[in-house]
N, C-alpha and C positions, 0 to 999 in steps of 0.2 A: 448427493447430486440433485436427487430432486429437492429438497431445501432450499438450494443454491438460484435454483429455476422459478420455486411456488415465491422466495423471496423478490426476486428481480421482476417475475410478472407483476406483484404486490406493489413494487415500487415504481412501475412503469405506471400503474393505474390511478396510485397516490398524485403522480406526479400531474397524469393527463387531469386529474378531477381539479387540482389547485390551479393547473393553469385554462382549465375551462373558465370556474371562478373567479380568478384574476383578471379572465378577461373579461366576461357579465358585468360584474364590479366596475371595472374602468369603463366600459361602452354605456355602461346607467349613471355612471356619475356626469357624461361628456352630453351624451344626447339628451338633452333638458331641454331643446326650445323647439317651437314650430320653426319653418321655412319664413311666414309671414313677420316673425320676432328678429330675424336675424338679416332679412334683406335690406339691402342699403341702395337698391335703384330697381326698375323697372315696375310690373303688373304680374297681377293674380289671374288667372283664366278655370275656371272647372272644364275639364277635357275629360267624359265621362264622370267616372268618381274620385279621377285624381285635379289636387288645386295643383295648376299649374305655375310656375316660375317665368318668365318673357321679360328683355328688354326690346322696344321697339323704338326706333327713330328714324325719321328722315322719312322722303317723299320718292316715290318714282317703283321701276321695278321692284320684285319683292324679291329679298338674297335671305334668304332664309340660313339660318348657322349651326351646324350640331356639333356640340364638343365630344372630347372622346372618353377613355375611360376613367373611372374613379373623380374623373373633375366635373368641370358644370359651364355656364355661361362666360364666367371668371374668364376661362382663357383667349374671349375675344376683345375684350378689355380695350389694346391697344389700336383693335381693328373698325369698332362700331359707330364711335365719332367720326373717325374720316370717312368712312363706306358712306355714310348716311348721308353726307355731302351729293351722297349721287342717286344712291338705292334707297328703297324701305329695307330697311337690315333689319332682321328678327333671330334673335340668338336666344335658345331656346335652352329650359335645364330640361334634360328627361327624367320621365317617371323614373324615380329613385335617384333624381341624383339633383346637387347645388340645392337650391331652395323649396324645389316641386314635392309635393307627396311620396314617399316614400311606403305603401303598402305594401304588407307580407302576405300576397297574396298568390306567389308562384308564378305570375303572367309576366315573366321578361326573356321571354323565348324573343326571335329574328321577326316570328311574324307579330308577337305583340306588342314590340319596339317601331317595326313597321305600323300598324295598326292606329299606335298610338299618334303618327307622326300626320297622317293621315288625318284623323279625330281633331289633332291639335291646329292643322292647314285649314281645313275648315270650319272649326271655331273662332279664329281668328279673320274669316272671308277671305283665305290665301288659297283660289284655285290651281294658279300653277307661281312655279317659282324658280331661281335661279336657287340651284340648293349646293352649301358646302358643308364638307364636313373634316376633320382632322381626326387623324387615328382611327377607334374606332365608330365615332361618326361618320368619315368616311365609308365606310363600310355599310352603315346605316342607309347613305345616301347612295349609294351604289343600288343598295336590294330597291329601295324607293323606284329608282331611275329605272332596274330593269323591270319591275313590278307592275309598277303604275308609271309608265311614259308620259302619258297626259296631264301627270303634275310638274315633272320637272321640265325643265325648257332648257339648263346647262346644268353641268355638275361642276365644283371646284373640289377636288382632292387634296388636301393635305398630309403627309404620308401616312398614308391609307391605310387599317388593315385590309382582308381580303383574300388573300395568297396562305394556303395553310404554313405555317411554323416550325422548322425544322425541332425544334426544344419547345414546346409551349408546356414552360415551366408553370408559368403562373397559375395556369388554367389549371395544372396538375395538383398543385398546393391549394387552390380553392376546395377540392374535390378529395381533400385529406378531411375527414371527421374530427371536429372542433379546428382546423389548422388556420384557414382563413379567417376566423371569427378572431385567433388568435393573432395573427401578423396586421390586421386592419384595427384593433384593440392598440395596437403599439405606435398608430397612426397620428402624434404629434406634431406639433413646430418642427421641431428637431427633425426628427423622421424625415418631413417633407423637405425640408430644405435638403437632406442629404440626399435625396432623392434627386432630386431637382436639379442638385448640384452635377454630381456625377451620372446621373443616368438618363438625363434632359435635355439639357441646356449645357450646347457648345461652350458658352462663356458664364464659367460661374459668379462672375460679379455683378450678371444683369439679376439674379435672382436679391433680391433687395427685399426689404420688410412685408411690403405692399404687396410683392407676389406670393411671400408666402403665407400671409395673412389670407389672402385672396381665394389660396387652393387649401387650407386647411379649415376655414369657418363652416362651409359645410356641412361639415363633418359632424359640427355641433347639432345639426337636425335630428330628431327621433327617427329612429329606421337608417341611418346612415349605412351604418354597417352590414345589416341584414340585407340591404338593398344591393350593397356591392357584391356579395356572398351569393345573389341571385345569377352571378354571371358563369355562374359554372353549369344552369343550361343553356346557354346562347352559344350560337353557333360562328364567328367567326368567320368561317371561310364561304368566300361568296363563289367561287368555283366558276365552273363553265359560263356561271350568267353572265360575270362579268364580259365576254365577247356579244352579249346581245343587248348590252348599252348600246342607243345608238344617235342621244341627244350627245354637242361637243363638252368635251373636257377637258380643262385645266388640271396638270396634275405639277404641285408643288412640293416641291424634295429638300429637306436640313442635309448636306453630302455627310454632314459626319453624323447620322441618327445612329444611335446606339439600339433604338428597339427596335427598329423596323430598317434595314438597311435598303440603300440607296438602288440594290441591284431588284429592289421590288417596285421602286418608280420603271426603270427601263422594261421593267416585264407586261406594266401597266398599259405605257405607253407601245408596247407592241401588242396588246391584244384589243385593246380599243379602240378601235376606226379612227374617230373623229375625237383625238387628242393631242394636247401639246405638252410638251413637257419642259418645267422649269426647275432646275437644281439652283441652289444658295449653298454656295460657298461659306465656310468659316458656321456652321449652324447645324442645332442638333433635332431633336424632334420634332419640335413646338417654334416652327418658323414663326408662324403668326405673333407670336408673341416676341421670339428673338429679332427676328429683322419685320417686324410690321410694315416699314416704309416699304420696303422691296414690296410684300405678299399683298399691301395694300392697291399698289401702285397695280401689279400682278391680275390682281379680281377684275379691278376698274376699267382695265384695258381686255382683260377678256368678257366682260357680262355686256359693257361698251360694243360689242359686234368687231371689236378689231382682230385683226391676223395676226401671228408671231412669225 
């Protein structure tokens, strides 16, 4: 019996050292370029001691963009041409993520994501700002609004985190020793599209070359993966603050989102004063990206002072 036990430990340990290995190995074979090597649009900014990633266009208010997780500026793509028609739009990567700096430096707590967002407003001379955010940028832009009220002027919600998670699996898996190093290691084309496919995006034949090109090159940045492995200390739920927002919001709903369901828009919209809320039909997490004409048309007419 004990043989049977000292063997099976032995091979649970063989097992975990090769696929630690396997994964170091593929994450050093992948992350070979800076940020600066692999971007195809926008500016660099130093925000503290991180180089910052920014696209910026267009004249007028400033609509400041934060994506959510594991992604980057990438997913405002279909949003920043048309906005810019009206606003100064600025879609930002954060520390450790899309093309920005990537440091293993342990600072990706709530408040140094906040901090940082702050640092990067005004290096770029953005005092106050119409701020959105999807997923968990959203959430981002939340802590900002109830934090520091005198930077933001509106909030646009994209289905938000916020609301603690009845299974927050992921979070669990990050916080498995070597586990997340491991499932973000397996983080290809392939991967993402199947990702994307089924647990994204309403309609899998919008996810095309371009997007998944879009949300996997990233990846290729040194620190990729360390960076996303950092989100197992950040805090996720914005709790009671959320009732002491008190600038308006737009809050935008995919009805069929798979990660964040739609019963956490109407909860949104009843604890926050001065909010409206808009659900899309036929769309799954990442509206902006799925139905842009709607989410576009959507911002325009709320950052614009109009009523719903």
């Amino acid at each position: 019996m004990k043989k049977i036990v000292l063997v099976s430990v032995l091979t649970f340990c063989l097992l975990f050292v090769s696929l630690f290995a396997w994964s170091s190995y593929r994450i050093s074979s992948r992350e070979v370029y800076t940020g600066q090597q692999l971007a195809t649009e926008g500016r660099f900014v130093k925000v503290g001691d991180v180089n910052t990633h920014y696209i910026r266009k267009g004249k007028g208010k400033s609509l400041v963009l934060i994506h959510g997780i594991f992604s980057s500026a990438f997913v405002w793509h279909k949003n920043i041409d048309e906005l810019s028609r009206h606003f100064d739009v600025i879609a930002v990567d954060l520390k450790g993520y899309g093309y920005s700096d990537k440091p293993a430096d342990g600072r990706y707590s709530r408040e140094d994501i906040r901090q940082f967002m702050i640092d990067f407003m005004d290096t770029i001379n953005v005092e106050k700002a119409i701020v959105g955010g999807h997923s968990w940028g959203g959430g981002i832009a939340m802590d900002l609004a109830s934090t520091c009220p005198q930077r933001v002027e509106k909030l646009v919600l994209i289905d938000s985190t916020g609301y603690p998670l009845k299974h927050n699996f992921l979070s669990w898996l990050l916080k498995l020793p070597g586990m997340g190093k491991f499932l973000l290691a397996l983080c290809d084309k392939d991967t993402l599209e199947w990702i994307l496919k089924k647990g994204v995006f309403f309609e899998p034949s919008l996810v095309i070359e371009k997007e998944i090109e879009g949300w996997v090159r990233p990846y290729y940045v040194k620190g990729s993966v360390q960076a996303a492995i950092e989100l197992r200390s950040f805090d996720f739920v914005i709790g009671k603050n959320i009732k002491d927002i008190s600038c308006p919001v737009l809050i935008i709903w995919g009805q069929d989102d798979k990660c964040l369901p739609v019963k956490f828009a109407e909860r949104f919209k009843q604890d926050i004063k001065d909010s409206a809320l808009k659900i899309i039909p036929n769309c799954g997490h990442n509206p902006q990206e799925e139905k842009p004409k709607e989410v576009n048309e959507l911002i325009r007419h709320f950052a614009e002072g109009n009523s719903f």
